[in-house]
C-alpha positions, 0 to 999 in steps of 0.5 A: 500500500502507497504510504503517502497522503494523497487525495483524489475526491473532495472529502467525503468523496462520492461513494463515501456519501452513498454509504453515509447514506445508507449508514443514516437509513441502517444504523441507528442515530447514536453510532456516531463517526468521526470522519465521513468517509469509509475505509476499504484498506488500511496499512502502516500508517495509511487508511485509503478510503472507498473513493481512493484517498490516502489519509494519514492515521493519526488515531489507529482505531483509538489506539487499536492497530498499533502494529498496522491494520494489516500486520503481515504476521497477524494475518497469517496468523488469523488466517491459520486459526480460522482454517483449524476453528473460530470458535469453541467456547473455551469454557466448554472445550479449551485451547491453546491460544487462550492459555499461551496470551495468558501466559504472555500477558503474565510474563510482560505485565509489571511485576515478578509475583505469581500472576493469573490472567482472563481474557475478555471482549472489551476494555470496559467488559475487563474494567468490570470485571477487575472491579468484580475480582477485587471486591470478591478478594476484599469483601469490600463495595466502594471503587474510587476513580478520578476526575476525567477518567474514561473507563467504558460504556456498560452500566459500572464503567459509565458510572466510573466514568466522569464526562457526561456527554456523550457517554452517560447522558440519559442512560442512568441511573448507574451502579452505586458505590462509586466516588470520584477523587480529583487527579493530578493535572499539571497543566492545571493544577497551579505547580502542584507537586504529584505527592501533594496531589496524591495526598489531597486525593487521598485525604477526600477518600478518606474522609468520604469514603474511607479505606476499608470500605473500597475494594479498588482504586482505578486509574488510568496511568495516563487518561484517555478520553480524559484529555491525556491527562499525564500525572506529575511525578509522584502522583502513581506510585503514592497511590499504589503504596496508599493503596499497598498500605490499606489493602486497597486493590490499585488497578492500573487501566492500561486500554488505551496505554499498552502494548508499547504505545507510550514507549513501554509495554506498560505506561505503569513502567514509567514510573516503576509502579506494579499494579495489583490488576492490570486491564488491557484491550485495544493493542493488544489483538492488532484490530481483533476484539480481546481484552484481559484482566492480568493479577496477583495469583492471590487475588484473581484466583479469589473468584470461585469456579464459573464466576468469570468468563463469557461466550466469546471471551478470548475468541480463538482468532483474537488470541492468535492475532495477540500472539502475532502482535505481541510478537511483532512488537518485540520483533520489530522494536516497536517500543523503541519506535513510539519513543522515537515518535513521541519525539518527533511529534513533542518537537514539531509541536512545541515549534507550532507552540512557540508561535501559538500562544493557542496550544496551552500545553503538549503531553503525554508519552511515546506515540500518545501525544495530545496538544491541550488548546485553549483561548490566547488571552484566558487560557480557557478551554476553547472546544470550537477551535479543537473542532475546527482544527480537526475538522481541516485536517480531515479535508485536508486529508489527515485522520486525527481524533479530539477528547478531554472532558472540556472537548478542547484537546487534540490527541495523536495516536499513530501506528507504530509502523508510521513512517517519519514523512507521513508525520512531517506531512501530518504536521505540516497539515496541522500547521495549515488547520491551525493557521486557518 
């Protein structure tokens, strides 16, 4: 596949406009798209529409195909296990490929203990079921989460989650047993240091909740949806030893920072921090539907026989795609690559930033880099620009995705497999949008 942007059609194209339209008479009104065209092949760092334009990835399907779209060891591998079988519950007939991802996830996970891994559909499908584990193992009801935090869209993971709309509005009421601590937000939270910020998150659970009535505290080590929203030093591991110190259950949600996304295999890494439980999804199945919960032996193995699973629960072809995956990561030094593309991605946009006094902050780690945009003169959030900035790249040809709970922040999220020109080109657009 041609790795370079080209655009044959104004954006949407013809054919993309025929399938939006059926989209709008088939599909029902709440699935929303961020962009109006429709793909018919992706690789690198290239999605190419049904018209035959060429879009830079920006976003890879939320932080899913990290290793590409089409990874050449991850279709032979799906190809090979749906020859053999696509399905046998392996709650009723068991196999391999189930036991060999859960022997991986054990093995790359922080940590030396003993450990024990399930294997799911979904990230919130896995929150849920770590919040489940950890309240069996603790005999405790309460889960702390934090301000900003995305965590998913079933019933529990929309109450863990903070931002209203579009996730939660009208869909309550929720699970209870739920609180909500304040993070640490260094852009801003006026030079608070990451301990004194974990003291003040925890000193409103301990007064509001109180540690012997939580089963968890769950944190995303760097937010998502959230505004990737990176912590000051200090803030996680004063938490997990908060945590270690009260028998609290410290669950580092890893969705969308995993599998060597932030330039480790884990953003948990970082900061030498070790989870009790660890979820993961998105990367970990280069684009197949698979997601884990990964533990202290002593508290997964807390939930009795039959407690845990589902029907498609660590599907054959999503192991074998995660077996792929996690092979090509290692094989093809693709946590050294989002190291070296957090770089380049921070040095083009701290120069962008050096004439704009719009873009308020640039954070994250490896190839998970957000710009934070906000009004010149207040620093307020400016959601309309982040919108208008978004919508010329996509005209212009380049698949970039907003978030933050103020809606005023742009996140990068690029295949590892991205090529150095296609993000120069990438930003070169960028650039042109926020020039107007």
């Amino acid at each position: 596949m041609e790795q370079r942007r080209r655009l044959v059609t104004a954006i949407p194209g013809p054919r993309s406009q025929e399938l939006m339209a059926r989209k709008k008479a088939a599909v029902a009104f709440g699935v929303g798209t961020t962009m109006p065209v429709f793909a018919a092949g992706a690789g690198g760092g290239v999605v190419v529409d049904v018209d035959g334009n060429h879009l830079i990835d920006l976003g890879s399907g939320i932080a899913v195909t990290s290793v590409g779209a089409s990874d050449p060891r991850v279709v032979a591998a799906v190809t090979e296990q749906v020859r053999a079988f696509t399905h046998t519950c392996f709650m009723v007939t068991p196999y391999e490929g189930y036991v060999a991802v859960a022997e991986a996830l054990n093995r790359l996970t922080p940590g030396t203990h003993d450990k024990r891994t399930a294997l799911f559909n979904s990230g919130a499908e896995a929150v849920e079921n770590a919040v489940k584990i950890a309240r069996l193992a603790t005999g405790r009801p309460a889960v702390a989460v934090f301000d900003h935090a995305y965590h998913g869209r079933t019933n529990l993971t929309m109450a863990m989650t903070a931002k209203s709309m579009p996730y939660k509005h009208g869909f309550g009421p929720f699970a209870p047993e739920v609180y909500r601590a304040p993070l640490s937000y260094p852009y801003r939270d006026g030079g608070l240091s990451g301990a004194d910020a974990a003291a003040r998150a925890i000193d409103q659970l301990d007064k509001q909740v109180g540690a012997a009535n939580l089963a968890a505290l769950v944190i995303e080590p760097i937010q998502g949806e959230g505004g990737f929203i990176t912590p000051a030093p200090g803030f996680l591991p004063a938490l997990a030893g908060w945590c270690r110190e009260h028998g609290v259950v410290f669950i580092a949600d890893e969705v969308q920072t995993g599998f060597a996304r932030t330039g480790a295999w884990f953003a948990s890494e970082h900061e030498n921090v070790v989870p009790d439980l660890i979820v993961t999804a998105k990367g970990i199945a280069g684009g197949l539907p698979l997601s884990a919960v990964t533990g202290r032996a002593e508290i997964m193995d807390a939930a009795h026989t039959g407690g845990l699973g589902g029907t498609y629960g660590g599907n054959p072809l999503a192991c074998a795609a995660a077996l792929a995956a996690i092979e090509t990561i290692e094989q093809d030094g693709l946590i050294a690559r989002a190291g070296r593309i957090g770089e380049l991605l921070t040095a083009r946009l701290s120069a962008l930033r050096d004439g704009d006094p719009r873009i308020g902050d640039i954070r994250g780690r490896g190839a998970m880099i957000a710009v934070e945009l906000v009004e010149a003169d207040s620093g307020r959030p400016d959601a309309a620009l982040a919108k208008a900035v978004a919508a010329a790249a996509h005209r212009r040809g380049v698949i970039v995705l907003t978030c933050g709970t103020y809606g005023n922040v742009l996140r990068f999220l690029p295949p590892l497999t991205i090529s150095d020109d296609l993000l120069h080109d990438a930003l070169d657009v960028l650039g042109e949008a926020l020039a107007g």
